[in-house]
C-alpha positions in Angstrom: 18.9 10.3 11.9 19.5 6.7 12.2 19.3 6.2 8.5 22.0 8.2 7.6 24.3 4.9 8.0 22.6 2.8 5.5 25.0 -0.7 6.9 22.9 0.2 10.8 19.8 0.4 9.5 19.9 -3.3 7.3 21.0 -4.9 10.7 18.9 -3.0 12.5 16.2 -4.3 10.0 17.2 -8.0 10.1 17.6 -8.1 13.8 14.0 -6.8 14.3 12.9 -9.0 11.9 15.0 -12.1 13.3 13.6 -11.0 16.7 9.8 -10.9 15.7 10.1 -14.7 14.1 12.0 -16.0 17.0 9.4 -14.2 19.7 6.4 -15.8 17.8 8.5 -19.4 17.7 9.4 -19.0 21.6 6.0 -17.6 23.0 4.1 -20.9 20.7 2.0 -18.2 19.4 -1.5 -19.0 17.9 -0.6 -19.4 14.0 -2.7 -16.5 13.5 -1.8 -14.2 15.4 2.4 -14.9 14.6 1.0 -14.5 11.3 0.3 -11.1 11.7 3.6 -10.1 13.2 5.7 -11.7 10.4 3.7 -10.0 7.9 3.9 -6.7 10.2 7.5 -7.3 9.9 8.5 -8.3 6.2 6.7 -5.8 4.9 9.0 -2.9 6.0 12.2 -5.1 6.0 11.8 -6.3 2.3 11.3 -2.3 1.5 13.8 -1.0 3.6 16.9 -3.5 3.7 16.9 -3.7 -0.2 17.6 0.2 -0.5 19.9 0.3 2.7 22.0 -2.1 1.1 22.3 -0.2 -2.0 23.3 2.7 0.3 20.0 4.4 1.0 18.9 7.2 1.3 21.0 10.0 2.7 18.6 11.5 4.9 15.2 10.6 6.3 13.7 14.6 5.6 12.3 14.8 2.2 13.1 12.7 -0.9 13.3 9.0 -0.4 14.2 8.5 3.3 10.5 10.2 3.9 8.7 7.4 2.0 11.5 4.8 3.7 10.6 6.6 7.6 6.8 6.5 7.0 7.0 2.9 5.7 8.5 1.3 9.0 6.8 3.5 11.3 3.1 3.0 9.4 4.4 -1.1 9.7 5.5 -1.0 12.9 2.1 1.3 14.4 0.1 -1.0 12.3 1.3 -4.4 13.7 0.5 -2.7 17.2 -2.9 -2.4 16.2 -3.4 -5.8 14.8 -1.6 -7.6 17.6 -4.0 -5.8 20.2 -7.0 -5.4 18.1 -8.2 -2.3 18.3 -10.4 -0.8 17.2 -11.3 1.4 13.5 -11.9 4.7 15.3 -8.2 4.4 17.3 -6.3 2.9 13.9 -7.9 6.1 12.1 -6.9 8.3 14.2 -2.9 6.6 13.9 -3.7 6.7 10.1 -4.2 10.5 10.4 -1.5 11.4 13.0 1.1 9.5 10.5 -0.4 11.4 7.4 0.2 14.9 8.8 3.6 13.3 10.1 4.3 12.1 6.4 3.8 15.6 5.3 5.4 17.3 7.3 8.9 14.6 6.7 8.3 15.4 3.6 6.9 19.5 2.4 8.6 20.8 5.5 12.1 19.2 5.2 14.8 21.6 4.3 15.7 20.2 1.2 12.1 20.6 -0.1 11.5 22.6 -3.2 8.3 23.8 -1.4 11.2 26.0 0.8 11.8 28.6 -1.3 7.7 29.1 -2.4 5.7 31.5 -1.1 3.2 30.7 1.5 0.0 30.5 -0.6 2.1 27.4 -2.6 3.1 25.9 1.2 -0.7 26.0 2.5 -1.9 24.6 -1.1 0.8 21.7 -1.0 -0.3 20.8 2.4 -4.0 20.7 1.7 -3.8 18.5 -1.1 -1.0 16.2 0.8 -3.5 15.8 3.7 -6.7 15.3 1.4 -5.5 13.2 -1.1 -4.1 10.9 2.0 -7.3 10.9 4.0 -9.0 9.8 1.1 -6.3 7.7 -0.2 -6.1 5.6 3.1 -10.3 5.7 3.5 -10.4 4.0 0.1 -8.0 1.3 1.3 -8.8 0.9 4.8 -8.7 -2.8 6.3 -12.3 -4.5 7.3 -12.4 -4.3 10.8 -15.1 -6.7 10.9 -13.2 -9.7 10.7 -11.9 -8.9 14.4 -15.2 -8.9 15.4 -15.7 -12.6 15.1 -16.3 -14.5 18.4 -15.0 -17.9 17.3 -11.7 -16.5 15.7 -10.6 -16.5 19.5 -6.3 -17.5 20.1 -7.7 -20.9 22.0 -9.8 -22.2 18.7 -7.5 -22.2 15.8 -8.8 -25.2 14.3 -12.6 -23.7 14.7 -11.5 -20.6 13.4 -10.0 -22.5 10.1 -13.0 -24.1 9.8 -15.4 -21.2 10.1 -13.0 -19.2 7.4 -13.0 -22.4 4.9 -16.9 -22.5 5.7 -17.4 -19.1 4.3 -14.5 -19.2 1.2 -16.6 -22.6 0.1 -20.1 -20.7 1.0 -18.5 -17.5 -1.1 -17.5 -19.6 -4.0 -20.4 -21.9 -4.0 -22.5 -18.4 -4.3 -20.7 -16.9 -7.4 -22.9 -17.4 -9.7 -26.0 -16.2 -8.2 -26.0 -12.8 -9.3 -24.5 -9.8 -9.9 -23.7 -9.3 -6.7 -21.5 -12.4 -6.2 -20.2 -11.0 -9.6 -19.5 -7.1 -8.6 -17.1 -8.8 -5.5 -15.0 -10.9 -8.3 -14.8 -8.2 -10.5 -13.8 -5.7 -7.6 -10.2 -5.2 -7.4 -8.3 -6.3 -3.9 -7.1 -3.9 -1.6 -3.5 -5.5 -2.2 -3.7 -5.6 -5.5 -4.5 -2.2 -5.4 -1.4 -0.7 -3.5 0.6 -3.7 -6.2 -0.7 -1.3 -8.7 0.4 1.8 -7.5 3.7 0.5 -6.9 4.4 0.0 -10.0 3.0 2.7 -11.6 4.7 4.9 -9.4 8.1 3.5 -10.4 7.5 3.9 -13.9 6.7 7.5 -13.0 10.1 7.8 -11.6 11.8 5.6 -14.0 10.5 8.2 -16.5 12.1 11.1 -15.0 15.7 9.5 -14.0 14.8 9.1 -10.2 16.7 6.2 -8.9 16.2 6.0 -5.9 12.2 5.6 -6.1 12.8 2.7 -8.8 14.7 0.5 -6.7 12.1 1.5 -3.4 8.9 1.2 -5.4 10.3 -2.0 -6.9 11.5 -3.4 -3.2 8.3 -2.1 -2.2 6.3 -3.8 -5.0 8.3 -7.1 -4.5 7.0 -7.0 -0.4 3.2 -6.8 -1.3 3.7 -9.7 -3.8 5.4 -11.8 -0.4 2.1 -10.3 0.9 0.1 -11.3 -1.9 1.1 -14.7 -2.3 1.6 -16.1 2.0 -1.0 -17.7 3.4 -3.7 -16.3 3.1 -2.2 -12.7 3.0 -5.1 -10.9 1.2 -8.3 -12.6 2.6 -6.1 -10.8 6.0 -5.2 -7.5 4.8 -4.3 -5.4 8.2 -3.5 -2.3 9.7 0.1 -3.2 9.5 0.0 -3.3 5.5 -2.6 -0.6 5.0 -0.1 1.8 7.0 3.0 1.1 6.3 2.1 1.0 2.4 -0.1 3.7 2.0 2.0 5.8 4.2 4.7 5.0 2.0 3.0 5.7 -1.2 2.0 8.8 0.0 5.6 10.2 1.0 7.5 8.8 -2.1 4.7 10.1 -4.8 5.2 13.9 -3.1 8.8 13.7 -3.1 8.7 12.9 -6.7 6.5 16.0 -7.4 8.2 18.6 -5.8 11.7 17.4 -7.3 9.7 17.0 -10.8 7.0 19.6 -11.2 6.1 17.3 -14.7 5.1 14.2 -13.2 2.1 15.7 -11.1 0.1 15.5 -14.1 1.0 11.5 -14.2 0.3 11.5 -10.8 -3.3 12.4 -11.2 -4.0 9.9 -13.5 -2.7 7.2 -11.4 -5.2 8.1 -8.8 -7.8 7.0 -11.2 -6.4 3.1 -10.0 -7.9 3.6 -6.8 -11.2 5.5 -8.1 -11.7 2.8 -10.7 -12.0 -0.1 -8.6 -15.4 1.3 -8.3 -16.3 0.9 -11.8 -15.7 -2.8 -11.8 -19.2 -3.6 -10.0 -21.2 -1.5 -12.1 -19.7 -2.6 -14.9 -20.2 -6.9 -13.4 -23.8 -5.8 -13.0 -24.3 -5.9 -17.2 -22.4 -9.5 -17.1 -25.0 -12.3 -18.5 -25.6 -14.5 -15.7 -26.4 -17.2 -17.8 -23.3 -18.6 -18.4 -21.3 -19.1 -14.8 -17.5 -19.6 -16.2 -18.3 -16.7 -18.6 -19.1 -14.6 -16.3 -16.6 -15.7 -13.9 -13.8 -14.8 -16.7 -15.4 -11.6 -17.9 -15.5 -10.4 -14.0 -11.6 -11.3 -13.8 -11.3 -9.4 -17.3 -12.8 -6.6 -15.8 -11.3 -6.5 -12.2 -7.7 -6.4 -14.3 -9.2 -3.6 -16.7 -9.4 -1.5 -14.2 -6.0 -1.6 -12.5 -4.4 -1.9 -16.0 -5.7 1.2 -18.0 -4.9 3.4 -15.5 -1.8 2.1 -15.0 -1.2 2.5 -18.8 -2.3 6.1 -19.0 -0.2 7.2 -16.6 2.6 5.8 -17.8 2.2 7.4 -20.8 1.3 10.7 -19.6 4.7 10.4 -17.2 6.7 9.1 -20.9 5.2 12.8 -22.6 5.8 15.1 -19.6 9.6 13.6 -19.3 10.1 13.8 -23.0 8.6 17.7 -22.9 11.0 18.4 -19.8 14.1 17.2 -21.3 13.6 19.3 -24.6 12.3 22.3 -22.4 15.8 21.8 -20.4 
């Protein structure tokens, strides 16, 4: 596999991502839609080059190179998608088609634990790969609606911009009508969401001794805050993120399991991080609307609340079940 050679795949990396920049320079593309390429491409490169030049992984079947295989091919389908548009039914079906590829890079690779199981262990594994990742990448799937915007056409970028700042003053303006406006601010992003998981999926491995998913979760981590933090990143979360990442995620969180049978437990709870961004509108809908900045701040208290305690949990869950595995060992 080509990322065997750890030195290839970093200039293999950079020159796809020098190659992407200079396309959307030469072509004069609109700012929008070069937008979407750079963020199709940093997203992978940040996560992949930072490993590779570290001189990782050894293999792309199983263990890290899985999560670092799923992360440029979910990137690179997913910038496909948002550069020609398409639409939700076709990027689900790509979502799918890389979640049973993820498993299979990933329960079926030689190295596996899951190899020397019997069947009845196999089928279960695959099962709960495949519906924890439906569900996972339902949860955090991209609004497809924004595409379907007449005015955001490549020949009206300066309407466009004005139609988007329109709504963002219209949205703010309308924050303190009622617990509606209130349930969106205390709901948490779809970025911040995968931010979370990052993170609590390299304290996981941190836990346990695994190295190699540190320093990816961490690149990875690192790339959603670039994400996070460019232009207008999250009010534009794509395909090419929700893929990429979540494909990721999926790949790296298994590997960790089947090399350490302790952290599924940890696991589990972390999964609450994507269930409990739920709870933050039911809980905005007992926010006094009385006060506007109160209940502004208390929505923001309550949209971190939910990402945080989870978060917390499972990082002490993963600090118990390493503790009880090293004594056990």
């Amino acid at each position: 596999m080509f990322v065997d050679n750890p030195f290839i795949l970093a200039i293999l990396v950079s020159g796809i991502i020098a190659a992407v920049l200079m396309l959307a320079l030469w072509l004069g593309l609109d700012r929008a839609v070069a937008r979407r390429l750079v963020l199709g491409a940093i997203i992978p490169a940040v996560a992949v080059a930072v490993p590779a030049a570290i001189g990782l992984p050894e293999t792309a079947r199983g263990g890290i190179g899985a999560a670092l295989l799923m992360l440029v091919l979910g990137g690179v389908c997913g910038a496909i998608l948002d550069f020609a548009k398409l639409s939700e039914r076709i990027s689900l079906i790509v979502a799918v088609l890389l979640v049973i590829l993820g498993a299979w890079l990933v329960l079926a690779a030689p190295v596996s634990g899951l190899s020397y199981h019997p069947f009845a262990v196999k089928l279960l594994a695959w099962l709960a790969f495949l519906i924890v990742g439906a569900t996972f990448l339902w949860v955090t799937r991209p609004d497809f609606s924004e595409d379907e915007d007449p005015s955001a056409t490549s020949g009206k970028g300066k309407k466009t911009k004005a139609t988007r700042a329109t709504k963002a003053k219209t949205a703010k303006s309308a924050s303190t009508d009622g617990p509606l406006d209130l349930a969106i601010i205390a709901k948490p992003g779809p970025v911040a969401v995968l931010m979370t998981l990052a993170l609590g999926q390299g304290i996981i491995a941190d836990q346990f001794g695994l190295r190699d998913h540190v320093v990816f979760q961490a690149a990875l981590w690192i790339a959603l805050v670039v994400a996070l933090v460019s232009e207008k990143a999250a009010p534009q979360y794509r395909v090419a993120v929700w893929l990429g990442v979540v494909s990721a995620l999926m790949a790296s969180a298994a590997a960790v399991m089947i090399s350490m049978p302790a952290s599924c437990v940890s696991f589990a709870v972390l999964l609450l991080v994507v269930s409990a961004g739920r709870a933050g509108p039911r809980l905005a809908a007992h926010i006094p609307a009385g006060n506007p900045a109160q209940a502004v701040i208390l929505g923001s208290v309550i949209r971190f609340g939910v990402l945080a305690l989870p978060l917390i949990m499972a990082a002490l869950v993963a600090y118990v079940g390493a503790q009880m595995a090293g004594t056990i060992s």
